[in-house]
C-alpha positions as CSV (number, residue, x, y, z in Angstrom):
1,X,-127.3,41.9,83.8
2,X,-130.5,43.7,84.2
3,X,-131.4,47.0,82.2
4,X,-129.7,50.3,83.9
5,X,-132.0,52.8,86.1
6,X,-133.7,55.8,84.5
7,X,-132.8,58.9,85.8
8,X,-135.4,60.8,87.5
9,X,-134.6,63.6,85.5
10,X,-134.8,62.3,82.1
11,X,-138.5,60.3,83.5
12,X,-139.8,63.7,84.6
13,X,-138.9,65.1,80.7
14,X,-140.4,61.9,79.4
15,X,-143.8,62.8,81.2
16,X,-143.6,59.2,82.7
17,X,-143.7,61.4,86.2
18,X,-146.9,62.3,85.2
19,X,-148.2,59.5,83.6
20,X,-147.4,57.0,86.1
21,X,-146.9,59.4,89.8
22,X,-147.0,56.0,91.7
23,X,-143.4,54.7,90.2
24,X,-142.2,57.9,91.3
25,X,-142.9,57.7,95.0
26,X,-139.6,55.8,96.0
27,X,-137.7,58.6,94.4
28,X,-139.2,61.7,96.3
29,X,-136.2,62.2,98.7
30,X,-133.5,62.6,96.2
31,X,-130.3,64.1,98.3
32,X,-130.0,67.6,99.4
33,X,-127.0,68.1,101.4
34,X,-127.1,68.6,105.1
35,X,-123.9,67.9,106.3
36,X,-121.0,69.1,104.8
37,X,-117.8,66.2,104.5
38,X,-115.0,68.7,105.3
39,X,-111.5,69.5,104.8
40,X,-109.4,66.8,103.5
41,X,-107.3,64.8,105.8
42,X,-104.2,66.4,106.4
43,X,-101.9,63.4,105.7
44,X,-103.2,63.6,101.6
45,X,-100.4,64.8,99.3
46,X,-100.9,68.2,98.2
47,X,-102.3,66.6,94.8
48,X,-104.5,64.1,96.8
49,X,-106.0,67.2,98.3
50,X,-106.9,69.5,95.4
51,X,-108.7,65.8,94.3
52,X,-110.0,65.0,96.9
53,X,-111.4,69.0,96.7
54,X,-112.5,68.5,93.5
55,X,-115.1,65.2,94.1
56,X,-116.4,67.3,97.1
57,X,-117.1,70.2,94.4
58,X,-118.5,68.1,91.6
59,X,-120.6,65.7,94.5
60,X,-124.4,66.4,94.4
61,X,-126.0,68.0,97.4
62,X,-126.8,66.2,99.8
63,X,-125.1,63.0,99.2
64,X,-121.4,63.1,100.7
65,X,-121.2,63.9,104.6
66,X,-119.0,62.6,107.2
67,X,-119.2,58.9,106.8
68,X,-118.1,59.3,103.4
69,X,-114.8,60.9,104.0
70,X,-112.5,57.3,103.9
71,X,-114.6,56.8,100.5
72,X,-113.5,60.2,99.0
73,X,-110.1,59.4,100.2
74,X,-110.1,56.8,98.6
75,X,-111.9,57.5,95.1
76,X,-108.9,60.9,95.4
77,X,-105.9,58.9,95.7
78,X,-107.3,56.5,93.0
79,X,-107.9,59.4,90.9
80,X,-104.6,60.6,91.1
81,X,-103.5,57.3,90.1
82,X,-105.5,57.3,87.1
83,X,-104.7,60.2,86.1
84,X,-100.9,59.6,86.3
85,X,-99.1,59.4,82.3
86,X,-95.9,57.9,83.5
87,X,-97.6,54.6,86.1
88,X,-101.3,54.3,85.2
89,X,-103.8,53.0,87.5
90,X,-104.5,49.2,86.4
91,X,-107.9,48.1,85.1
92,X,-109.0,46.5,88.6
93,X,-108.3,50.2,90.0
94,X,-110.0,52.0,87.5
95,X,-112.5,49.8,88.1
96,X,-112.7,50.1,91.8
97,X,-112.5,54.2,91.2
98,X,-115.8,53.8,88.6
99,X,-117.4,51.8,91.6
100,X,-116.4,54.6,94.2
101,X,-117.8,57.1,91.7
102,X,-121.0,55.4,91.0
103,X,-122.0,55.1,94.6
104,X,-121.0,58.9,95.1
105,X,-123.8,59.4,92.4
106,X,-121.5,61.0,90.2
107,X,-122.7,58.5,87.3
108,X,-126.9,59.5,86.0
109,X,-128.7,56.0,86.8
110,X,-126.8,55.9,90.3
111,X,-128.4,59.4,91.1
112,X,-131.4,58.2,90.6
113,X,-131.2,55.2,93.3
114,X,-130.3,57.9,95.7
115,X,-133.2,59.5,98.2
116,X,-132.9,60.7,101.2
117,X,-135.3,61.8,104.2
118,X,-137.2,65.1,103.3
119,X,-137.0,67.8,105.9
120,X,-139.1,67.8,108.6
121,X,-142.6,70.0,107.9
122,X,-142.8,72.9,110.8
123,X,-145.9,72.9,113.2
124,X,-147.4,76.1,113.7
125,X,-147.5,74.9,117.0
126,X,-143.6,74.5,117.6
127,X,-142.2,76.7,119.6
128,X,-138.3,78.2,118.9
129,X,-138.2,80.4,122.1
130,X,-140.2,79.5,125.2
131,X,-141.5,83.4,126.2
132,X,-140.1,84.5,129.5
133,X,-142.9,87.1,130.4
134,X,-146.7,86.7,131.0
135,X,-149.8,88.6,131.7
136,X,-151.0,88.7,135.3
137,X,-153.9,90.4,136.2
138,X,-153.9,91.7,139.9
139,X,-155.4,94.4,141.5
140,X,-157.9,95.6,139.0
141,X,-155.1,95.5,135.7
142,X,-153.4,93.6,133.7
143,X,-149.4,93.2,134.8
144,X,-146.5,91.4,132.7
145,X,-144.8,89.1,134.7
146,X,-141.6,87.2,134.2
147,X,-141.5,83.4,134.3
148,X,-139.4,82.2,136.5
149,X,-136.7,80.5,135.7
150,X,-136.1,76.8,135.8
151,X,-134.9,76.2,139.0
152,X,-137.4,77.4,140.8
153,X,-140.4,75.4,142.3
154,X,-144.2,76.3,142.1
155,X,-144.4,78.8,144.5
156,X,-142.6,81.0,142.6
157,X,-146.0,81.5,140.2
């Protein structure tokens, strides 16, 4: 079994961030959430849900969203079965749940492995709001104008 990942944060305290920037490229896009995953699914026991709540709350940023609900389902349900004094989970479910967890990034070296797209730089040259008025000279002075609108032709100008 090969040697668990470092965590990025524990390599930036080290000053191996500084020392070697190059190793540290394939871990610039470390998860910021942009999609929340929601409300529980309504068929979750009343338990289920304040568990499946609380892996949403103690998720990072960035790394659960849509696609992960069945997951969290899941991981809460399994939860709830570990937690349970009277039936425990087994050790292949606790197992499972540790898995579920890891790939949520809830464990330090799985954070690490995680990266996701930065956002998008903005343009000066992007435009939010096309303008709707212009400045026409006619007649000896400067008018403002209104575009027309989009369903217009060219004979409009």
């Amino acid at each position: 079994m090969g040697r668990p990942r470092v965590p990025t944060n524990i390599l930036k305290l080290r000053g191996s961030a500084k020392k070697h920037p190059d190793r540290m490229r394939k871990r610039e896009n470390e998860p910021v959430n942009n999609h929340p995953i929601g409300k529980p699914p309504r068929f979750l026991t009343a338990i289920e849900k304040k568990t499946f709540n609380e892996i949403v709350k103690f998720s990072i940023d960035g790394v659960l969203g849509e696609a992960d609900r069945i997951g969290v389902e899941m991981a809460a349900r399994l939860l709830v079965k570990c937690r349970d004094i009277e039936e425990p989970a087994s050790a292949a479910e606790q197992n499972l749940l540790y898995k579920y967890l890891s790939q949520f990034g809830f464990l330090a070296a799985d954070r690490s492995k995680l990266s996701i797209p930065a956002p998008k730089k903005k343009n000066i040259f992007d435009v939010d709001e096309l303008p709707t008025k212009r400045m026409v000279f006619s007649k000896g002075e400067w008018i403002e104008r209104e575009f027309p609108s989009r369903g217009n032709n060219d004979d409009d100008w």
